[in-house]
C-alpha positions as CSV (number, residue, x, y, z in Angstrom):
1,X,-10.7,12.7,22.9
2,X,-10.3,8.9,22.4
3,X,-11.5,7.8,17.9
4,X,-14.7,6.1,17.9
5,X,-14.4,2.6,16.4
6,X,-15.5,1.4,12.6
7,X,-19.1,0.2,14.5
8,X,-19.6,3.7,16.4
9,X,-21.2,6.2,14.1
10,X,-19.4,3.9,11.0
11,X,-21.3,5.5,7.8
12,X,-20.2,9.0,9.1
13,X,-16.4,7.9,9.5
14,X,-16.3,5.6,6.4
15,X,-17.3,9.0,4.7
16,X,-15.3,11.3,6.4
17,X,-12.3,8.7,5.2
18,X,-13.4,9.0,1.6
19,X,-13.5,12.3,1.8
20,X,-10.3,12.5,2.6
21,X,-8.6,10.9,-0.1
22,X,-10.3,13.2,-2.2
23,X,-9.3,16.3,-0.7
24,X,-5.6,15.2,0.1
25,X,-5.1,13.6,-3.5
26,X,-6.2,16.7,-4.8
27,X,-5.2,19.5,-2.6
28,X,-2.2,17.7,-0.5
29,X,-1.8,17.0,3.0
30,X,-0.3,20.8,3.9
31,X,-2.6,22.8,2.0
32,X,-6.3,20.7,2.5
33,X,-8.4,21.7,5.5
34,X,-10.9,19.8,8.1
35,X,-13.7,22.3,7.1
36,X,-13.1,20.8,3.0
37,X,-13.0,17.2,4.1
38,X,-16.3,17.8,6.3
39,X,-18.2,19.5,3.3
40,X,-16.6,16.8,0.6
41,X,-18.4,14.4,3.5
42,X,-21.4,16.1,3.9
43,X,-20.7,16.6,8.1
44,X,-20.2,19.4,10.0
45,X,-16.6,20.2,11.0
46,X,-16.9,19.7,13.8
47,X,-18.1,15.9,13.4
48,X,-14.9,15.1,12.2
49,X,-13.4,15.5,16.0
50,X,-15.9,12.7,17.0
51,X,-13.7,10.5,15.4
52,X,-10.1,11.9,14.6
53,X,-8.1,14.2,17.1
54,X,-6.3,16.3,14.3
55,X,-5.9,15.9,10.6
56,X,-2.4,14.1,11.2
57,X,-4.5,11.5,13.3
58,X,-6.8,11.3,10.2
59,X,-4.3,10.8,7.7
60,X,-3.0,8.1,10.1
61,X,-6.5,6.3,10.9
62,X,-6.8,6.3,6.9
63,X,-3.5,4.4,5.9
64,X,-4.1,2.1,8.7
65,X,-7.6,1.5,7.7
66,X,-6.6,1.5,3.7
67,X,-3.5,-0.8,4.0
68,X,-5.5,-3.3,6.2
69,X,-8.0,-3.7,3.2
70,X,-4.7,-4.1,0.3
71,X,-3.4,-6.5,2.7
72,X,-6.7,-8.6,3.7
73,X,-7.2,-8.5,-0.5
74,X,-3.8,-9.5,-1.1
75,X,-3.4,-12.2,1.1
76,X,-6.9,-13.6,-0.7
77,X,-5.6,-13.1,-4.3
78,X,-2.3,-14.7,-3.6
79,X,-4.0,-17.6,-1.4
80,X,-5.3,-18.9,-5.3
81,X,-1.1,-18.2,-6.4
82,X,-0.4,-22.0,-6.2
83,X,3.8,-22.0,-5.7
84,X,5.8,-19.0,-4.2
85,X,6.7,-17.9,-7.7
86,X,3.3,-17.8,-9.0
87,X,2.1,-15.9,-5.6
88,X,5.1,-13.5,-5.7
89,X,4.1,-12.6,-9.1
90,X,0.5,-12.1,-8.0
91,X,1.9,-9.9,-5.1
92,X,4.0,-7.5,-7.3
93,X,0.8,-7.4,-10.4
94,X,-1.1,-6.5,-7.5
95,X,0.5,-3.7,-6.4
96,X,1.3,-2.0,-9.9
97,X,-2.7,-2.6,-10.4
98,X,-3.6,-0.6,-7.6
99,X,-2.6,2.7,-9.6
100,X,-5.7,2.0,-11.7
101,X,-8.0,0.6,-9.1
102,X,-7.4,3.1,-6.5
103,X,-5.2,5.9,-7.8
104,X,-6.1,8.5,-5.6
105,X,-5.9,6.3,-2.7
106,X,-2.7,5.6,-3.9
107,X,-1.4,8.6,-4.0
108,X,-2.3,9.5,-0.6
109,X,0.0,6.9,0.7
110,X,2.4,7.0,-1.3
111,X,2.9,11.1,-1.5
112,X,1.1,12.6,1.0
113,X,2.1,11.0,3.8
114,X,5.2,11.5,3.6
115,X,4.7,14.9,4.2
116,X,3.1,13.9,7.7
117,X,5.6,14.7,10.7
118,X,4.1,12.5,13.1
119,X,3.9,9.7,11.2
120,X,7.6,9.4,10.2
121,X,8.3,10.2,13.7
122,X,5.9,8.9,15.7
123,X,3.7,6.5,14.5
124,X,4.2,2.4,14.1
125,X,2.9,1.4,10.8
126,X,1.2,-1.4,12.0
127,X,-0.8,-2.5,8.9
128,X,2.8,-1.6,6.6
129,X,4.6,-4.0,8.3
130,X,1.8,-6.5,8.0
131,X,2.4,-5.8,4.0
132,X,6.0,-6.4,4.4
133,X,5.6,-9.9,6.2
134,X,3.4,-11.3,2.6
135,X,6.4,-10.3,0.8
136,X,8.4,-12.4,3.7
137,X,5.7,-15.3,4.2
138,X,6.1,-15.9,0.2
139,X,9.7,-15.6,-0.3
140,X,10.2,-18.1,3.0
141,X,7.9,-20.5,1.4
142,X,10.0,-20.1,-1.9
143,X,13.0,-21.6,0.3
144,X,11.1,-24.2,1.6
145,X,10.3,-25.3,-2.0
146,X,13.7,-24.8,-3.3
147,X,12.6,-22.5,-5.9
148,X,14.4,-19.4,-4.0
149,X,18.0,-19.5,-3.4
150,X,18.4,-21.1,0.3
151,X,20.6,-18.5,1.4
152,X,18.4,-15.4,0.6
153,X,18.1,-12.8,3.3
154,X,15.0,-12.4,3.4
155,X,14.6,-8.8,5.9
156,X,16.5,-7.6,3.2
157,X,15.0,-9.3,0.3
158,X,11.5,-8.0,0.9
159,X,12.5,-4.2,1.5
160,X,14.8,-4.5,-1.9
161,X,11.1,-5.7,-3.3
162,X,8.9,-3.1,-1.6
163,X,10.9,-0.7,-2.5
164,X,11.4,-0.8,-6.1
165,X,7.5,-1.4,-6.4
166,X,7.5,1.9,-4.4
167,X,9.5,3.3,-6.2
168,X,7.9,2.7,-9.7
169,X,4.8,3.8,-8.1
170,X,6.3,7.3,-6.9
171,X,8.0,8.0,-9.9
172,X,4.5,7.3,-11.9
173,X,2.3,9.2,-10.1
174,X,4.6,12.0,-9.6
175,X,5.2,11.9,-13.5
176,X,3.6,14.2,-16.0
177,X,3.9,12.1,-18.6
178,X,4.5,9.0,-17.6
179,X,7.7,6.5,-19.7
180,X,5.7,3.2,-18.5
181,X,2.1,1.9,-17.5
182,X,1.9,-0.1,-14.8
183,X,0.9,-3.4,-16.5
184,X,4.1,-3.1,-18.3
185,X,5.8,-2.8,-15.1
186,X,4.6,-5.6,-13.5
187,X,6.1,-8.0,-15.3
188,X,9.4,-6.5,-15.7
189,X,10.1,-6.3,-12.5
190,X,9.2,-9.8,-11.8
191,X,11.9,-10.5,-14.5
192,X,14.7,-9.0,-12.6
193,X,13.3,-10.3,-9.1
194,X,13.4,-14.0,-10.0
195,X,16.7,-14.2,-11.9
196,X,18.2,-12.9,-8.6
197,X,15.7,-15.0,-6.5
198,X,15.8,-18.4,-7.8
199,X,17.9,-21.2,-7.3
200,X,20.7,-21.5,-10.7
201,X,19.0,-23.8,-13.3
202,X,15.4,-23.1,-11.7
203,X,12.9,-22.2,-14.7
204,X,11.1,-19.1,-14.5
205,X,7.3,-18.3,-13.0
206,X,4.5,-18.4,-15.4
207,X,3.5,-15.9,-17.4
Protein backbone atom coordinates (compact mmCIF):
# COMPACT_ATOMS: atom_id res chain seq x y z
CA UNK A 1 0.00 0.00 0.00
CA UNK A 2 1.68 3.20 -1.42
CA UNK A 3 2.49 6.19 2.15
CA UNK A 4 0.14 8.92 2.04
CA UNK A 5 1.90 12.29 1.73
CA UNK A 6 2.57 15.08 4.64
CA UNK A 7 -0.97 16.91 3.16
CA UNK A 8 -3.02 13.46 3.26
CA UNK A 9 -4.37 12.84 6.66
CA UNK A 10 -0.97 15.13 7.98
CA UNK A 11 -2.01 15.72 11.82
CA UNK A 12 -2.42 11.80 12.15
CA UNK A 13 1.11 11.04 10.48
CA UNK A 14 2.93 14.03 12.07
CA UNK A 15 1.67 12.21 15.38
CA UNK A 16 2.24 8.83 14.48
CA UNK A 17 6.01 10.23 13.77
CA UNK A 18 6.32 11.70 17.27
CA UNK A 19 5.15 8.90 18.62
CA UNK A 20 7.71 7.13 17.36
CA UNK A 21 10.66 8.78 18.57
CA UNK A 22 9.24 8.28 21.78
CA UNK A 23 8.64 4.70 21.72
CA UNK A 24 11.99 3.87 19.79
CA UNK A 25 14.15 6.26 22.08
CA UNK A 26 12.79 4.53 24.85
CA UNK A 27 12.11 0.98 24.07
CA UNK A 28 14.55 0.56 20.77
CA UNK A 29 13.85 -0.24 17.41
CA UNK A 30 13.77 -4.32 18.08
CA UNK A 31 11.87 -4.47 21.06
CA UNK A 32 9.01 -1.34 20.37
CA UNK A 33 5.71 -2.39 18.76
CA UNK A 34 3.17 -0.70 16.11
CA UNK A 35 0.29 -1.33 18.65
CA UNK A 36 2.73 1.14 21.40
CA UNK A 37 3.45 3.75 18.71
CA UNK A 38 -0.43 3.81 17.84
CA UNK A 39 -1.56 4.24 21.57
CA UNK A 40 1.55 6.86 22.29
CA UNK A 41 -0.37 8.56 19.08
CA UNK A 42 -3.68 8.16 20.12
CA UNK A 43 -4.69 5.98 16.54
CA UNK A 44 -5.72 2.81 16.11
CA UNK A 45 -3.13 0.28 14.89
CA UNK A 46 -4.26 -0.21 12.30
CA UNK A 47 -4.08 3.67 11.19
CA UNK A 48 -0.59 3.43 11.16
CA UNK A 49 -0.71 1.16 7.80
CA UNK A 50 -2.52 4.16 6.12
CA UNK A 51 0.66 5.66 6.04
CA UNK A 52 3.78 3.32 6.62
CA UNK A 53 3.99 -0.25 5.19
CA UNK A 54 5.95 -1.78 8.14
CA UNK A 55 7.78 -0.30 11.10
CA UNK A 56 11.19 -0.47 9.03
CA UNK A 57 9.27 1.84 6.52
CA UNK A 58 8.42 4.06 9.56
CA UNK A 59 11.66 4.28 10.94
CA UNK A 60 12.75 5.22 7.40
CA UNK A 61 9.87 7.93 6.56
CA UNK A 62 11.02 9.42 10.03
CA UNK A 63 14.82 9.99 9.40
CA UNK A 64 13.99 11.20 6.05
CA UNK A 65 11.38 13.48 7.38
CA UNK A 66 13.71 14.46 10.61
CA UNK A 67 16.95 15.05 8.67
CA UNK A 68 15.10 17.23 5.95
CA UNK A 69 14.11 19.62 8.87
CA UNK A 70 18.18 19.61 10.57
CA UNK A 71 19.17 20.31 7.11
CA UNK A 72 16.46 23.01 5.96
CA UNK A 73 17.48 24.67 9.67
CA UNK A 74 21.00 24.36 9.08
CA UNK A 75 21.37 25.63 5.91
CA UNK A 76 19.28 28.91 7.46
CA UNK A 77 21.61 29.24 10.55
CA UNK A 78 24.74 28.97 8.53
CA UNK A 79 23.26 31.30 5.69
CA UNK A 80 23.83 34.36 8.68
CA UNK A 81 27.73 32.42 9.17
CA UNK A 82 29.43 35.24 7.09
CA UNK A 83 32.91 33.35 5.76
CA UNK A 84 33.33 29.46 5.54
CA UNK A 85 35.13 29.44 8.84
CA UNK A 86 32.49 31.22 10.64
CA UNK A 87 29.64 28.86 8.89
CA UNK A 88 31.65 25.67 9.43
CA UNK A 89 31.75 26.54 13.03
CA UNK A 90 28.06 27.14 13.02
CA UNK A 91 27.66 23.76 11.25
CA UNK A 92 29.58 21.67 13.83
CA UNK A 93 27.83 23.98 17.14
CA UNK A 94 24.82 23.00 15.45
CA UNK A 95 25.11 19.50 15.51
CA UNK A 96 26.59 19.05 19.16
CA UNK A 97 23.35 21.39 20.07
CA UNK A 98 20.99 19.03 18.82
CA UNK A 99 21.67 16.53 21.83
CA UNK A 100 19.82 19.12 23.94
CA UNK A 101 17.30 20.34 21.49
CA UNK A 102 16.17 17.08 20.26
CA UNK A 103 17.77 14.30 22.30
CA UNK A 104 15.51 11.75 21.77
CA UNK A 105 15.19 12.42 18.20
CA UNK A 106 18.73 12.13 18.28
CA UNK A 107 19.06 9.13 19.53
CA UNK A 108 16.77 7.57 17.11
CA UNK A 109 19.10 8.40 14.36
CA UNK A 110 21.95 7.93 15.67
CA UNK A 111 21.36 4.42 17.60
CA UNK A 112 18.41 2.94 16.52
CA UNK A 113 18.71 2.99 13.15
CA UNK A 114 21.48 1.35 12.92
CA UNK A 115 19.80 -1.56 14.09
CA UNK A 116 17.35 -1.32 10.86
CA UNK A 117 18.37 -4.04 8.19
CA UNK A 118 16.76 -2.47 5.40
CA UNK A 119 18.06 0.70 5.80
CA UNK A 120 21.76 -0.22 5.78
CA UNK A 121 20.95 -2.42 2.91
CA UNK A 122 18.46 -1.08 1.06
CA UNK A 123 17.64 2.28 1.47
CA UNK A 124 19.30 5.65 -0.14
CA UNK A 125 19.63 8.17 2.52
CA UNK A 126 18.53 10.79 0.56
CA UNK A 127 18.15 13.63 3.10
CA UNK A 128 21.92 12.18 4.74
CA UNK A 129 23.60 12.89 1.81
CA UNK A 130 21.86 16.30 1.47
CA UNK A 131 23.63 16.84 5.17
CA UNK A 132 26.86 15.73 3.80
CA UNK A 133 26.91 18.25 0.72
CA UNK A 134 26.56 21.54 3.60
CA UNK A 135 29.65 20.18 5.00
CA UNK A 136 30.97 20.14 1.19
CA UNK A 137 29.23 23.42 -0.02
CA UNK A 138 31.21 25.18 3.03
CA UNK A 139 34.49 23.64 2.85
CA UNK A 140 34.41 24.41 -1.27
CA UNK A 141 33.63 27.90 -0.41
CA UNK A 142 36.54 27.83 2.14
CA UNK A 143 38.88 27.11 -1.04
CA UNK A 144 37.46 29.65 -2.98
CA UNK A 145 38.35 32.16 -0.18
CA UNK A 146 41.67 30.84 0.39
CA UNK A 147 41.04 30.23 3.97
CA UNK A 148 41.05 26.26 3.36
CA UNK A 149 44.06 24.66 2.05
CA UNK A 150 43.50 24.51 -1.94
CA UNK A 151 44.38 21.05 -2.07
CA UNK A 152 41.84 19.59 0.44
CA UNK A 153 39.86 16.63 -0.62
CA UNK A 154 36.96 17.45 0.06
CA UNK A 155 34.67 13.72 -0.28
CA UNK A 156 37.04 12.88 2.23
CA UNK A 157 37.21 15.92 4.17
CA UNK A 158 33.47 16.09 4.97
CA UNK A 159 33.10 12.29 6.01
CA UNK A 160 36.42 12.82 8.33
CA UNK A 161 34.03 15.84 9.78
CA UNK A 162 30.67 13.91 9.90
CA UNK A 163 32.12 11.41 11.45
CA UNK A 164 33.86 12.62 14.41
CA UNK A 165 30.66 14.73 15.16
CA UNK A 166 29.01 11.33 14.95
CA UNK A 167 31.08 9.86 16.74
CA UNK A 168 31.06 12.34 19.78
CA UNK A 169 27.43 12.11 19.53
CA UNK A 170 27.33 8.15 19.82
CA UNK A 171 29.73 7.90 22.36
CA UNK A 172 27.58 10.63 24.52
CA UNK A 173 24.38 9.26 24.25
CA UNK A 174 25.41 5.82 24.63
CA UNK A 175 27.46 6.99 27.91
CA UNK A 176 26.19 6.58 31.42
CA UNK A 177 28.03 9.16 32.60
CA UNK A 178 29.10 11.15 30.21
CA UNK A 179 33.33 12.72 30.23
CA UNK A 180 32.13 15.95 28.11
CA UNK A 181 28.89 18.13 27.39
CA UNK A 182 28.33 18.94 24.07
CA UNK A 183 28.97 22.67 24.28
CA UNK A 184 32.41 21.79 25.32
CA UNK A 185 32.69 19.66 22.33
CA UNK A 186 31.86 21.99 19.94
CA UNK A 187 34.53 24.05 20.10
CA UNK A 188 37.09 21.58 20.42
CA UNK A 189 36.58 19.92 17.63
CA UNK A 190 36.52 23.04 15.60
CA UNK A 191 40.10 23.48 17.03
CA UNK A 192 41.43 20.43 15.51
CA UNK A 193 39.32 20.80 12.21
CA UNK A 194 40.72 24.21 11.30
CA UNK A 195 44.45 23.69 12.20
CA UNK A 196 44.27 20.81 9.59
CA UNK A 197 41.87 22.85 7.28
CA UNK A 198 43.42 26.16 6.86
CA UNK A 199 45.80 27.49 4.67
CA UNK A 200 49.60 27.80 6.99
CA UNK A 201 49.74 31.32 8.48
CA UNK A 202 45.71 31.64 8.19
CA UNK A 203 44.30 33.00 11.64
CA UNK A 204 41.74 31.05 13.30
CA UNK A 205 37.65 31.36 13.10
CA UNK A 206 35.99 33.45 15.75
CA UNK A 207 35.10 32.44 18.78
Amino acid sequence: MPRRGPNNGGDKRDRILRAAVKIFSRNGFFNSKVSEIARAAGVADGTIYLYFRNKDDLLISLFEEKMGEVVADVRRRIAAGGDAVGKLKIFVENHMDLLQRESGLVEVLQVELRQSTKFLKDYTPVKFFEYLQVISDILEEGKREGAFRPDLNVSVARRAIFGALDELCLTYILSKKPKYHPSVAAPEVCRLLFDGLRVPGERPGRD
